[in-house]
MIZAPA-28008 format. One record per residue: y, z, x of N, C-alpha, C, CB in turn; residue in one letter. Coordinates in steps of 0.02 Angstrom, whole numbers, plus 50000, padded with zeros to 5 digits. Each point is the difference from the previous one (the first is absolute). Glycine has a CB too. Layout:
N
YZXYZXYZXYZXa ...
//
This chain:
508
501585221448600499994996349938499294999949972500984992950038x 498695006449890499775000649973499864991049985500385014249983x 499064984050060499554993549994499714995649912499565007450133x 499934998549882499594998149936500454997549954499165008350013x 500674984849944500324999549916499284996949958501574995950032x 498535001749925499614996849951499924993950014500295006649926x 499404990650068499584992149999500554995949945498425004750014x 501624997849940500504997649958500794998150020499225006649933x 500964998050125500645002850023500134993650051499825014949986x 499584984750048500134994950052499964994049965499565006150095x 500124989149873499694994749959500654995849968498825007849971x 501644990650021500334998149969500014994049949500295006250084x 499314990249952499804994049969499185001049964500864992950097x 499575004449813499375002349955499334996350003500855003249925x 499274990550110499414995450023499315003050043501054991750003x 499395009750051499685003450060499655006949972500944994850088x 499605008049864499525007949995499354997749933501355011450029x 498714982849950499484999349984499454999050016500584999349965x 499565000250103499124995050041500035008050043500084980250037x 500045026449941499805005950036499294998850002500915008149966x 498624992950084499225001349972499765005650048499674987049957x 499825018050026499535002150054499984995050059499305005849912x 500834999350137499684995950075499174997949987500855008850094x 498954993849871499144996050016500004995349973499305007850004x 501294988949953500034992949953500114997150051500435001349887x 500245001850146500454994250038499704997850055500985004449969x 498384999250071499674998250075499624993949971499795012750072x 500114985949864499524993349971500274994350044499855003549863x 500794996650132500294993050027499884998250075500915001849915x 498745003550116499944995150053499165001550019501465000150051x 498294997349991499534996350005499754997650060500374998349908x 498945000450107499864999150057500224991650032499075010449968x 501274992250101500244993150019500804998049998498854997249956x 501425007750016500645000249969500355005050063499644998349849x 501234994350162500325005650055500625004449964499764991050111x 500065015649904500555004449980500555002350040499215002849939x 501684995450015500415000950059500215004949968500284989950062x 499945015849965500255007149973500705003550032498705001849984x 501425003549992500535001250030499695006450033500964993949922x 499545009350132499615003750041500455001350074498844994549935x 501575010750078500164997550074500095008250020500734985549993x 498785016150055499935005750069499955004449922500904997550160x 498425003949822499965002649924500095002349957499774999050027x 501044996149972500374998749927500114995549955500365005350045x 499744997449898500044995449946499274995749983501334999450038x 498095003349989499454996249991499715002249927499804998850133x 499674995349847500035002849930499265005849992500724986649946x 499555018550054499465004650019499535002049932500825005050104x 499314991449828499685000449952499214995550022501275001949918x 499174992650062499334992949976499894997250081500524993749848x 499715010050201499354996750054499445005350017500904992250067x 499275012949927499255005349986499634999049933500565009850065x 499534988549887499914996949939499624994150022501045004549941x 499084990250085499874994550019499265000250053501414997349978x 498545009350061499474999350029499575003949977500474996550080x 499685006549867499215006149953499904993349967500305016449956x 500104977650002499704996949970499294993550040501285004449924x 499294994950140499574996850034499295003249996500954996450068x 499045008049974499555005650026499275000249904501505010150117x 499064989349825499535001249966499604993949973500635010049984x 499844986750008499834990449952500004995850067500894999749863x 499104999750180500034994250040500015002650063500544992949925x 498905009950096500155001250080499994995650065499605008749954x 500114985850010500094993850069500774996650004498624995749983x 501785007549955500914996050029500075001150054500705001549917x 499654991850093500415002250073500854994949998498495001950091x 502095001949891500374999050012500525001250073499515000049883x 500844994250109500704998950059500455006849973500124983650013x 500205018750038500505007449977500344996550050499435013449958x 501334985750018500554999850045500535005349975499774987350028x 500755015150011500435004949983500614998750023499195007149997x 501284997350022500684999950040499635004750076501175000449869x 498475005250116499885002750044499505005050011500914996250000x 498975010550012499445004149995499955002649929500095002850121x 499344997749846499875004249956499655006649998500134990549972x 500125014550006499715006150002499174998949994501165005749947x 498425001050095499284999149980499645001649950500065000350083x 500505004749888499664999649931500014993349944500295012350021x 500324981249998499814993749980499674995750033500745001449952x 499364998850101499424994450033499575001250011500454995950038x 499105010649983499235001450009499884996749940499825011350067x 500024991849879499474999549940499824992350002500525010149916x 500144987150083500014991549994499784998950052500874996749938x 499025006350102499744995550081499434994950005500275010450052x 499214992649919499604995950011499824993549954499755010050055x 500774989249909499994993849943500624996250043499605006449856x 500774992350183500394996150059499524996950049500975008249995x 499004985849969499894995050055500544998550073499434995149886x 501235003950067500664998350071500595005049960499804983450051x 500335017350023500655005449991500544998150054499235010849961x 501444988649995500545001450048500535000849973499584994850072x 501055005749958500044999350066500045005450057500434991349946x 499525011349986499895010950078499765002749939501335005050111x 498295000549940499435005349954500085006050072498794989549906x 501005014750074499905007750034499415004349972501295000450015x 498314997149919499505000350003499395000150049500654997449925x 499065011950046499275000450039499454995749972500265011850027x 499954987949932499304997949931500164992450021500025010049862x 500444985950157500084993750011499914996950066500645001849913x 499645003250133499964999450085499034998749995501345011250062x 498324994849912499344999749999499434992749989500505011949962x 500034986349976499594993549972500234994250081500225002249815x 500534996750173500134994850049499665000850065501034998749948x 498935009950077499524997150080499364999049973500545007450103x 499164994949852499244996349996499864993349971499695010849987x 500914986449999500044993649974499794996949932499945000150107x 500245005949836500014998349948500434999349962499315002650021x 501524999050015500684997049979500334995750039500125008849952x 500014986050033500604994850051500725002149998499344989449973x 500995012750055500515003950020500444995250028499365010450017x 501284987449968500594995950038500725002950002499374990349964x 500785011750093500705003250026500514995750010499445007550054x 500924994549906500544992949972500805005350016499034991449861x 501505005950193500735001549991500095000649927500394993950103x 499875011949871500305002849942500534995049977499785012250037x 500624985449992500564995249987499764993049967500615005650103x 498744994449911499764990649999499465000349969500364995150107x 499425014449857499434996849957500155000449921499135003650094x 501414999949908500304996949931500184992949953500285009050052x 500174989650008500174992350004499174995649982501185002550114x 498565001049944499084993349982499985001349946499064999850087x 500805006049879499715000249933500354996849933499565010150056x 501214987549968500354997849965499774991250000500915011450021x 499014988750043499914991150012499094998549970501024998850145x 498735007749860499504996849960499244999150036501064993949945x 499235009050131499345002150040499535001549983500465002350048x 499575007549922499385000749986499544997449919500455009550094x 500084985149880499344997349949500495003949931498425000850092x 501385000849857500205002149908499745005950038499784990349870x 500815015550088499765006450001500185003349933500115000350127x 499405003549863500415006749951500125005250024499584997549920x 500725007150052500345004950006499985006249970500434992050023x 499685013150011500135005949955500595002250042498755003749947x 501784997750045500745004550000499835006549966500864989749988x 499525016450060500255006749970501154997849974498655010550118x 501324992349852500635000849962500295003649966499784993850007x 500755008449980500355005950007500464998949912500095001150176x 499964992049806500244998849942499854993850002500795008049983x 499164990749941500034992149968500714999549957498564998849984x 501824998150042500814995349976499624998349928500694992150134x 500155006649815499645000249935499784991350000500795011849926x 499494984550154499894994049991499334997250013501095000050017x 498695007550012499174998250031500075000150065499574992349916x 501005005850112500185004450094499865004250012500704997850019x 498895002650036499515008450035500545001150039498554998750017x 501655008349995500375003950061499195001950027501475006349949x 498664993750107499355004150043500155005050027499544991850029x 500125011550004499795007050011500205001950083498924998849898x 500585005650141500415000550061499824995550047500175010749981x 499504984350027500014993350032500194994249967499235004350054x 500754989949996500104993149982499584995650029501035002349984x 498794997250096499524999350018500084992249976499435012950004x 499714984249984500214994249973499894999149896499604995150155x 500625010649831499764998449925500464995649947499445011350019x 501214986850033500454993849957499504994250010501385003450026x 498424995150035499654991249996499495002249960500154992950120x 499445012149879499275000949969500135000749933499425005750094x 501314994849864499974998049950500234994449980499925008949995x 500274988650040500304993549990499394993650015501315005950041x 498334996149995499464994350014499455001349951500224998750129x 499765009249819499485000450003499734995049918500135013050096x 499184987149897499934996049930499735005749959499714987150041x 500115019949963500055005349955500295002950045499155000449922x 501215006650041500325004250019499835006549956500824991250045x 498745015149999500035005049972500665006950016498674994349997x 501795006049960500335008649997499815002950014500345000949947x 499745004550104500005006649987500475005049996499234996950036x 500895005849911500865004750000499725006850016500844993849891x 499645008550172499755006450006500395005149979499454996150080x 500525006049876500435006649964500205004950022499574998149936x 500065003950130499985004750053500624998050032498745001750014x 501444993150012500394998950043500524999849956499364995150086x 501465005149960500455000749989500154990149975500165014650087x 500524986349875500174993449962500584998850088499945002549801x 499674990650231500364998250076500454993749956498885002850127x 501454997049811500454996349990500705000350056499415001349876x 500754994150153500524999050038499794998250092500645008749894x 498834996350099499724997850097499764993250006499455011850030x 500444985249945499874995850019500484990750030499125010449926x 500724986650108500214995050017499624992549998500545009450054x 499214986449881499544997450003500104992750020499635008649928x 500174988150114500154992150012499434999249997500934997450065x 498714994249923499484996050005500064994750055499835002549883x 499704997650168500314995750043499844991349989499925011350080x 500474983949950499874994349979499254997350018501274998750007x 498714995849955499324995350031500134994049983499115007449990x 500664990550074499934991350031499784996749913499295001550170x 501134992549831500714997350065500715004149950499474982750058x 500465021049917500655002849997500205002950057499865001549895x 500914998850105500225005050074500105006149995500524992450039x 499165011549993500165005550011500665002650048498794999149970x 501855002049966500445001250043500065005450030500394993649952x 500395007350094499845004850033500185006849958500134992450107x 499495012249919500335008049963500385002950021499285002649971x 501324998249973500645002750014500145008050013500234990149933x 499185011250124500185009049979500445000250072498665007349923x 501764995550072500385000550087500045008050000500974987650014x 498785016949935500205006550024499405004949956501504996750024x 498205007150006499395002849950499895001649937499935003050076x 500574997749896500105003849971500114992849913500525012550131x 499814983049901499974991549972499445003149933500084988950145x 499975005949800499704998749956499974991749979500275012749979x 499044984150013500244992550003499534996949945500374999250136x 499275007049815499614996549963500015005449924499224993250121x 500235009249850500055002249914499645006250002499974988349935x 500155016650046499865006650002499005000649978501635003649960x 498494989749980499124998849979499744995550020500045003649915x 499394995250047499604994250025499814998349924499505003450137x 500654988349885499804995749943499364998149973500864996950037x 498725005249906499544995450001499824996349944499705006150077x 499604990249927499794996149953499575004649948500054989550084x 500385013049850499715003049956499394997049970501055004249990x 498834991050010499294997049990499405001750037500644991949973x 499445008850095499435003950045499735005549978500484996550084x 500075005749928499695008249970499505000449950501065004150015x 498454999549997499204999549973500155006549986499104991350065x 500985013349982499765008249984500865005350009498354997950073x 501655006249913500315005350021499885007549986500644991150000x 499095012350065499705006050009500515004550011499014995550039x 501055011049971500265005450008499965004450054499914998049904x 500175006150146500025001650042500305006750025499824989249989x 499825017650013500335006050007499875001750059500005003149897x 499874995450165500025000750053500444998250043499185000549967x 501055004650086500314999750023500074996950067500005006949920x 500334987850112499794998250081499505005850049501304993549995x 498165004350032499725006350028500605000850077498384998149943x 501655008250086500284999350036499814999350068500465003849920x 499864995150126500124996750051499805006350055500964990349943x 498595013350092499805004650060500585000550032498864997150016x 501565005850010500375000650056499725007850058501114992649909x 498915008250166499965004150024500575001850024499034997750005x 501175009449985500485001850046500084996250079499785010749927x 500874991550087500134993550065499675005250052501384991549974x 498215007450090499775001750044500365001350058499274995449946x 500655004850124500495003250061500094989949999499435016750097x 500034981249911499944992150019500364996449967499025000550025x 500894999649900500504996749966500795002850016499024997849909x 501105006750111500805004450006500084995050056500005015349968x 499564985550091500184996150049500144990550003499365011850037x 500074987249921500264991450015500445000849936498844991150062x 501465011649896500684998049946500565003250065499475002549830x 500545001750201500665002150029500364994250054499505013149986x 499564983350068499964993850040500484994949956498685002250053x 501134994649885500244994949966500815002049977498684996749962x 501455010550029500604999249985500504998450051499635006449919x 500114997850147500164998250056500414992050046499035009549967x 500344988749999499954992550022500554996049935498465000950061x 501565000649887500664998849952500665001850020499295001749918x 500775001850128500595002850012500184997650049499865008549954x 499874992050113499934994050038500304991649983499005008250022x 500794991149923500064990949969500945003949975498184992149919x 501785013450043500625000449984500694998350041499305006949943x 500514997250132500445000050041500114992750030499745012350014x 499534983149968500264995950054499884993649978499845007550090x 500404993449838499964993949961500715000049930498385000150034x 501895006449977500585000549961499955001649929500394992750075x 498965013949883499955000149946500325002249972499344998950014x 501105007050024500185004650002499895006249942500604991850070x 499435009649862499525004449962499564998549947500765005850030x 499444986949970499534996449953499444997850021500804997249952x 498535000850026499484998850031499954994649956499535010650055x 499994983749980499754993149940499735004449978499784988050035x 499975007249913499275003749954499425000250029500344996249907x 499465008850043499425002550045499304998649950500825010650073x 498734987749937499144995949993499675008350039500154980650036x 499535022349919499425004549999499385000049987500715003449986x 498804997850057499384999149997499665004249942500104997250122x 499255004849852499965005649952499415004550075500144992749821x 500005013450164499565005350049500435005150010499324992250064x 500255014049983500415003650004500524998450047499225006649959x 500694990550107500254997250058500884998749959498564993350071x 501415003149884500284994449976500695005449963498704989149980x 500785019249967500315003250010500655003950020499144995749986x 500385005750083500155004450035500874996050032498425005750021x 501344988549982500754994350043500675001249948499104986850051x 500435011549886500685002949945500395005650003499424995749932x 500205009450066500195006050016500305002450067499225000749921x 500754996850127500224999150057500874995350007498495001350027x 501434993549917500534995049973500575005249991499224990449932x 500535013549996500345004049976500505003450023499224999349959x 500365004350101500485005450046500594995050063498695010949995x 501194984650016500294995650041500734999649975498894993950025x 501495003250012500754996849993499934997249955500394998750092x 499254994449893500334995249959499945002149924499754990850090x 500645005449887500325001349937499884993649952500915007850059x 499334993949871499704993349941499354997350029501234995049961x 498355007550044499374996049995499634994549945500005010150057x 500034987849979499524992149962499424999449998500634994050031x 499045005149924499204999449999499854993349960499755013749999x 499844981950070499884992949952499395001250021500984990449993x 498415011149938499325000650038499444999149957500465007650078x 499054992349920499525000049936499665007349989499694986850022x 500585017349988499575005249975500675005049991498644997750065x 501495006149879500425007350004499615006349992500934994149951x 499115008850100499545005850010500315007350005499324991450058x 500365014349966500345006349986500324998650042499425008049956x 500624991950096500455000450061500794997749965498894996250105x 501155001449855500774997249987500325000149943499764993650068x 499665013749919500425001349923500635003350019498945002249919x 500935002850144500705003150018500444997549991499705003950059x 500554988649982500274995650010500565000249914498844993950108x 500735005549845500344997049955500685005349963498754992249986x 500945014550040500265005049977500845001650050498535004149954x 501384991050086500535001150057500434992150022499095011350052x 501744989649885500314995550022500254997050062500035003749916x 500005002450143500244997250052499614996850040500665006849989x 498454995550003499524998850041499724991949976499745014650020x 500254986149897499834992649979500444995249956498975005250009x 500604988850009500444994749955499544997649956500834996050082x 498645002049899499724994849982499364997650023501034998649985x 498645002549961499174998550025499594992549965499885015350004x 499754981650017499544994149990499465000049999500564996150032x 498995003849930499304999549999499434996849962500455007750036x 499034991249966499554996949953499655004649974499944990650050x 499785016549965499945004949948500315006850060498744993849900x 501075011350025499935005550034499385005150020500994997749954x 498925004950059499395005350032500225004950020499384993450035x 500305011249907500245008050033499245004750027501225001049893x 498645003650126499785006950000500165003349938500145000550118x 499325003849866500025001149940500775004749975498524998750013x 501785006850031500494999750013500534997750008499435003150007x 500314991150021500564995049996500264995349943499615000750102x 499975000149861500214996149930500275004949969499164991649983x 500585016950024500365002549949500785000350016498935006349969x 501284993350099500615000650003500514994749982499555006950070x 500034986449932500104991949980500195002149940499144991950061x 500245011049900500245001649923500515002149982499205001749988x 501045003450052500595005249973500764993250038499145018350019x 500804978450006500564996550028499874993949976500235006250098x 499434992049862499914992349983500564996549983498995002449963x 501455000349976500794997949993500404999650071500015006449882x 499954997650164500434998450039499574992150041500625015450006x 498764985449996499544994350043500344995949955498705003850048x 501414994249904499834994649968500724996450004498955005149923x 501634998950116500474997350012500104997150078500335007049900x 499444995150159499804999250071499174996550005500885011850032x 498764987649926499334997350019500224992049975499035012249980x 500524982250051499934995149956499264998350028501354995849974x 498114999649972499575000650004499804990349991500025015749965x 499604981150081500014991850010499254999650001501164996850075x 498904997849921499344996150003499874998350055500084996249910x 499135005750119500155000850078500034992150033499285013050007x 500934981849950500244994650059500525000250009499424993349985x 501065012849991500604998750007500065005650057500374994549876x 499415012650106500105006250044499824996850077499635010249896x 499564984850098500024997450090499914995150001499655006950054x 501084990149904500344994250021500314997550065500095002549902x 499564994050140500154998150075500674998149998498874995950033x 501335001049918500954997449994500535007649999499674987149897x 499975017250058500195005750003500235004750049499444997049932x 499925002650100500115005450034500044998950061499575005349929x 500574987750088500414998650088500704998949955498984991650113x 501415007549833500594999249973500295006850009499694990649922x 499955015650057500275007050003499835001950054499985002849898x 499734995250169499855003050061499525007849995501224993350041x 498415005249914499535008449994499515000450067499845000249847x 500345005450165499515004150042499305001449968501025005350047x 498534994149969499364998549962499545005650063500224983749933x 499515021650014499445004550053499575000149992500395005450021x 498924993050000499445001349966499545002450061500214991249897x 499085014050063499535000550042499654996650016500105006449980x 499454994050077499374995550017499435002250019500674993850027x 498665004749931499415004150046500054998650096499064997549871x 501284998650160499885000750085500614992449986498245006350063x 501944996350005500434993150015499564999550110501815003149876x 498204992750125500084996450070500575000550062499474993149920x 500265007550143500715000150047500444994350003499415006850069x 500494988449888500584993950011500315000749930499374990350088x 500265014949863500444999249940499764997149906500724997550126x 498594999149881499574998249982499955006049963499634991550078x 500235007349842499915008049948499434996449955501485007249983x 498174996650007499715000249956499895006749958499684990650062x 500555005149871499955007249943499455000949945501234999450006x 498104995649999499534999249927499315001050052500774989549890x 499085009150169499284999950002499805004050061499934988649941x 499755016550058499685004450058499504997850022500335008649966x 499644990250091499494996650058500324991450000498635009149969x 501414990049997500284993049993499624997349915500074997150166x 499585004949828499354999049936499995005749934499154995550107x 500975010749889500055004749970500624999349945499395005650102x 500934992149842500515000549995500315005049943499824989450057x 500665014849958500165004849958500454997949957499755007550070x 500574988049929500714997749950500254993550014500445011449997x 499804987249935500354991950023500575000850038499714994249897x 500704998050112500494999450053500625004349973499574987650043x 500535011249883500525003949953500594995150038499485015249970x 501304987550025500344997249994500235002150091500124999049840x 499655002650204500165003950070500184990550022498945015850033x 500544979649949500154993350021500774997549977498664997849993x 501345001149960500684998849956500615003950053499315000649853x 500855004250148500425003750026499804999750090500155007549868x 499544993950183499834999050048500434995150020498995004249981x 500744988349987500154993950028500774996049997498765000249972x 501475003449956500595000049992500645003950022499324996149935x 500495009550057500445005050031500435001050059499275002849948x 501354999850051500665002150050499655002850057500935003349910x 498815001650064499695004250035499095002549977501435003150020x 497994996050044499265002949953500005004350045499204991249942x 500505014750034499755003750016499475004650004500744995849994x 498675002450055499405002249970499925006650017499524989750000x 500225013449976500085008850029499115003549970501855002249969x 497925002350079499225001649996499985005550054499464987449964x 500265016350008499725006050068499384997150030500365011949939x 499954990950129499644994650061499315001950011501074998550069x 498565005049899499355003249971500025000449950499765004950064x 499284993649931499805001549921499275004750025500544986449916x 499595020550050499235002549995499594998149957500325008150035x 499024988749970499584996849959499315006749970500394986150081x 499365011649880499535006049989499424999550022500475002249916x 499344993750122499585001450038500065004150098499704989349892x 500985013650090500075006250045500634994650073498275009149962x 501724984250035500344996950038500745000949987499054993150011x 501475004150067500434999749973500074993150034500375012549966x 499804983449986500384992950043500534997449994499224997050001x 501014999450041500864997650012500224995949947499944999450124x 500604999349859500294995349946500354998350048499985003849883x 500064994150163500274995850036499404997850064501295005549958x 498524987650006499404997150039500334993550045499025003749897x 500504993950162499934993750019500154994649960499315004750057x 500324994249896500334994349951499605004649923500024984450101x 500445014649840499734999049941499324996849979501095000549996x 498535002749956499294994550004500324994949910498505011950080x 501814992249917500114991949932500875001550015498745000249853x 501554994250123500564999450018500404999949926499654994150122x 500915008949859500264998749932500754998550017499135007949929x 501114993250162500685000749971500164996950095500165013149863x 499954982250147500044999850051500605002750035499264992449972x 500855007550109500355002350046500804996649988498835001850081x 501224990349876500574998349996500625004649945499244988750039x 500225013149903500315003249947500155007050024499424992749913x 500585010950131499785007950018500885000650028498285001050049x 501875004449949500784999750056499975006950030500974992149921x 498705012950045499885006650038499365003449960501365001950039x 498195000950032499305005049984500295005849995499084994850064x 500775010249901500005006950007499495003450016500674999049939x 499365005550104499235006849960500525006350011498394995650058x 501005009749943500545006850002500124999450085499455010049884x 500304987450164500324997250072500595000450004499324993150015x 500984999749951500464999250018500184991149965499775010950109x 500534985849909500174993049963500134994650059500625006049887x 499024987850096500094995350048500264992149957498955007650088x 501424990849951500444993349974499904992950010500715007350013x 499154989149919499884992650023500674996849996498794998949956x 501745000550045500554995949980500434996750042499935006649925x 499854995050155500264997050075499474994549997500475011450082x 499924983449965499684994950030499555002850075501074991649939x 498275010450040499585001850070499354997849969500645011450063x 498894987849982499264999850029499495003349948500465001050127x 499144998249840499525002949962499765006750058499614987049918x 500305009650126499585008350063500555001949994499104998150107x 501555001449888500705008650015499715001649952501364999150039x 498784995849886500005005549935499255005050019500664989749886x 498845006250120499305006450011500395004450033498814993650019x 501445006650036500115005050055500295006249947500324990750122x 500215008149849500355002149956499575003849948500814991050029x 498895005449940499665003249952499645005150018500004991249952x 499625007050104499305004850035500545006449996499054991050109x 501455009149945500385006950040500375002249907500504994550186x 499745002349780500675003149956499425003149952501294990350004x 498285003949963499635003949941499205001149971501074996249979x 498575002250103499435001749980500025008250039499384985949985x 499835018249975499975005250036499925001450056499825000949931x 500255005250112500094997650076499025002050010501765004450053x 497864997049918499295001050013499684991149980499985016449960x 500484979350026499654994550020500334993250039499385004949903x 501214997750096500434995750063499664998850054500945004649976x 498814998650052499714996350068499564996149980500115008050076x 499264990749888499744996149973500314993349962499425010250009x 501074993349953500634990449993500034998350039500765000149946x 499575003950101500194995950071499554997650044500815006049998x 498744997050004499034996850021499954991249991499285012949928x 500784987950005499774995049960500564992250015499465011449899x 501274992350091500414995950007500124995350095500465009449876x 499244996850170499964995550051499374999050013500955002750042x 498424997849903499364995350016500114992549973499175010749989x 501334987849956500074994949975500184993250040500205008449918x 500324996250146500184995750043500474997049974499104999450048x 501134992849985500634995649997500034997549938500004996750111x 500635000849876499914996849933500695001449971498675001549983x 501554995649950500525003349974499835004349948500624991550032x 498855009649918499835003149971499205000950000501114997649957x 498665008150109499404999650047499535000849944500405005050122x 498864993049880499625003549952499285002550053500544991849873x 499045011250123499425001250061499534994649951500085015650067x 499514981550001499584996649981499374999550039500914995649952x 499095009950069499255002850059499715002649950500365004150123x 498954994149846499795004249953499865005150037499644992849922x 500035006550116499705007150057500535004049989499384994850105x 501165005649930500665002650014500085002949915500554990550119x 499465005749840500505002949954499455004949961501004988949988x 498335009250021499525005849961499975007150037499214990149959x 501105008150104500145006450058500685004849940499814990650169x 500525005949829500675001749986499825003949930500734989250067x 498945008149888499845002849939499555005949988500224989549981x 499145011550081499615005050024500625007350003499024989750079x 501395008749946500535004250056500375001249929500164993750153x 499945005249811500504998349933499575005749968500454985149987x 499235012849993499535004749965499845007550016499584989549988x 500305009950096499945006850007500775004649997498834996250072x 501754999649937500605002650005500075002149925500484993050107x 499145003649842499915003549943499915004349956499984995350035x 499415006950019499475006149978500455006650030498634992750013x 501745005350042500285004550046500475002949998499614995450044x 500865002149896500615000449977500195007949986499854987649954x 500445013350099500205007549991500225004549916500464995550133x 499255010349864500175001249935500675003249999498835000949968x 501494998249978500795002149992500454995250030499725011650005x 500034982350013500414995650040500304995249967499385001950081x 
//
């Protein structure tokens, strides 16, 4: 299909297309000190006009601003660098180099907030008056925005906000119909419960309402979502997606699914991938997808009645490829996709109501189960919590899955399956099975924190550092969940760690 239309085409309402202006008008409105809530989720639908706009102006008239940036989720680097260094606080997830940089040297305050509960705050009024800039796909002749390929949080951020800047992107396709929009309640109203019992459910308005009075600016927008890196799947990734399907089939036999599977919660990576594609070829049938991200991996899916049913998400994200094929199937997406606001996609009521299987990666998990997915060394951090919390804690089934090595570039190779995690994001209660390309180990019996280690060490760490788990695990000694506390001893253990590092056989 053929994207592009006219500014005119989308605009419907003669009000709104009157306040069109240059983006260098519209960045006037905000200002140093001022928090901006935007739309934005795994880098879509962000408004890729007036926030690069926003930081040449900084950069030219005012270089000491420093604004709050909140989002739904990562923004591409070609939007968040430029702006980087005019962010004082950012959240609630970033994947930003240009931002990671500022926060470890401590010139951004950074807060990792569950996806499910930072919408809601911003509704109750946490972070303070915000404005806004939204990307959008059409203006209703009533002045109702349809949005674009996220949702993220840009319903509360227009609804709370006290200006509101447009951006219509002409580039993008008209997403009239994907969408599913609710506002969630706030104290002391009740927030009742949500009536979705099946994914596929619709329980709210295709647009979003707003206050035509806000609106200060409306810019234009011919850019297209940048896309999303994917790598071909690796021997490793083949191996821990074949482990996990494995271990699904397993639950099949001995839990009564028989070809239906719950829904299924996807991480974004290749790993995450590669499991899809691995999905694909498997037995089960009508697949369900309740998740926040739609990615290449499941465009197949849509093209195949027997294989799918029905997908859920808070945006989409393709490969550059992958949108074009999005493109050419969008009519059919737009009948199998639905697209929420992510308090609803990792809605905790949700998604223990539909029993989803929830997968995500982790930079290293621990032998009792302990994951951590945002900070290397314990201090370093590459990414927010994203929604892995939301789903983890709630979920039928979690499943964390990671190759049980990582080669680093400074020529090491070290285990992703350590002694303990050095920051913790996801503890041992929420976890129900580890993967690596090993093999898969199970939390869901009533046993001992030392079996599960035992378990973990033998099923899914590599076997070039198993003896060293197991080192470690009987230096810890007695206990129910041992920890070492010989410093002597345990700086022994880390000496020995290290060189098992350097040593790491090649091709292994």
């Amino acid at each position: 299909m053929t994207a592009t239309s006219s500014l005119k085409d989308r605009i419907e309402n003669p009000e709104l297309l009157a306040r069109v202006v240059p983006v260098e008008e519209a960045v006037k409105h905000v200002s140093d000190g001022n928090t901006l809530a935007i739309s934005g989720f795994t880098k879509s639908g962000e408004p890729k006009t007036f926030l690069p706009a926003l930081a040449f102006h900084f950069s030219e008239t005012a270089p000491h601003s420093r604004i709050t940036l909140l989002t739904g989720a990562s923004l591409s680097e070609d939007v968040e660098g430029p702006l980087a260094p005019f962010i004082r606080k950012r959240g609630p997830y970033m994947s930003s180099a240009a931002s990671r940089r500022r926060i470890h040297a401590g010139e951004m305050d950074f807060t990792d907030v569950h996806l499910s509960a930072f919408a809601r705050n911003l509704m109750y009024g946490f972070y303070g008056d915000v404005d806004v800039a939204v990307e959008v796909s059409r203006i209703r002749r009533n002045g109702s925005v349809i949005l674009t390929s996220s949702v993220g949080i840009s319903v509360e951020a227009l609804t709370r906000a006290k200006k509101i800047v447009l951006e219509v992107n002409t580039s993008a396709p008209d997403y009239t119909g994907f969408h599913d929009i609710v506002v969630p309640a706030v104290h002391p109203h009740v927030g009742w419960p949500l009536p979705v019992v099946n994914v596929r459910d619709r329980i709210g308005s295709p647009y979003v309402e707003i206050d035509l009075s806000k609106v200060v600016a409306v810019v234009e927008s011919r850019t297209p979502d940048h896309p999303v890196p994917f790598k071909p799947a690796d021997e490793t990734d083949k191996r821990i997606a074949r482990n996990v399907i494995d271990f699904l089939l397993q639950c099949r036999e001995q839990y009564g699914w028989g070809k239906r599977l719950p829904p299924i919660q996807s991480g974004v990576g290749n790993v995450a991938n590669a499991i899809i594609g691995e999905l694909y070829d498997s037995p089960f049938q009508k697949i369900r997808f309740w998740t926040e991200v739609f990615q290449d991996g499941m465009l197949r899916y849509v093209e195949d009645d027997a294989k799918f049913e029905y997908a859920s998400s808070t945006a989409v994200s393709f490969s550059a490829e992958g949108r074009q094929r999005f493109l050419q199937m969008f009519e059919r997406c737009r009948d199998r996709l639905v697209l929420r606001p992510m308090w609803l996609s990792n809605s905790p009521e949700i998604i223990s109501r539909l029993f989803v299987i929830a997968m995500n990666t982790p930079i290293e998990v621990d032998i009792y189960g302990h994951v951590n997915s945002t900070h290397i060394d314990g201090s370093r951090i590459v990414n927010g919590l994203g929604g892995s919390g939301d789903f983890f804690r709630n979920a039928y089934l979690s499943i964390v899955h990671t190759p049980s090595t990582r080669r680093l570039k400074d020529g090491r190779t070290v285990s992703c399956v350590m002694p303990y995690v050095r920051h913790i994001d996801h503890t041992e209660h929420d976890i129900k099975c580890v993967v690596t390309e090993q093999g898969y180990a199970l939390n869901m019996d009533i046993r001992s924190p030392k079996r599960r280690a035992q378990d973990i060490i033998e099923r899914c760490a590599h076997p070039h550092f198993r003896p060293l788990l197991t080192a470690y695990l009987d230096m810890a000694g007695p206990g129910d969940e041992p920890r070492a506390t010989d410093m002597q001893a345990l700086n022994g253990w880390w000496r020995d760690y290290e060189v098992a590092c350097r040593s790491f056989p090649a091709g292994g």
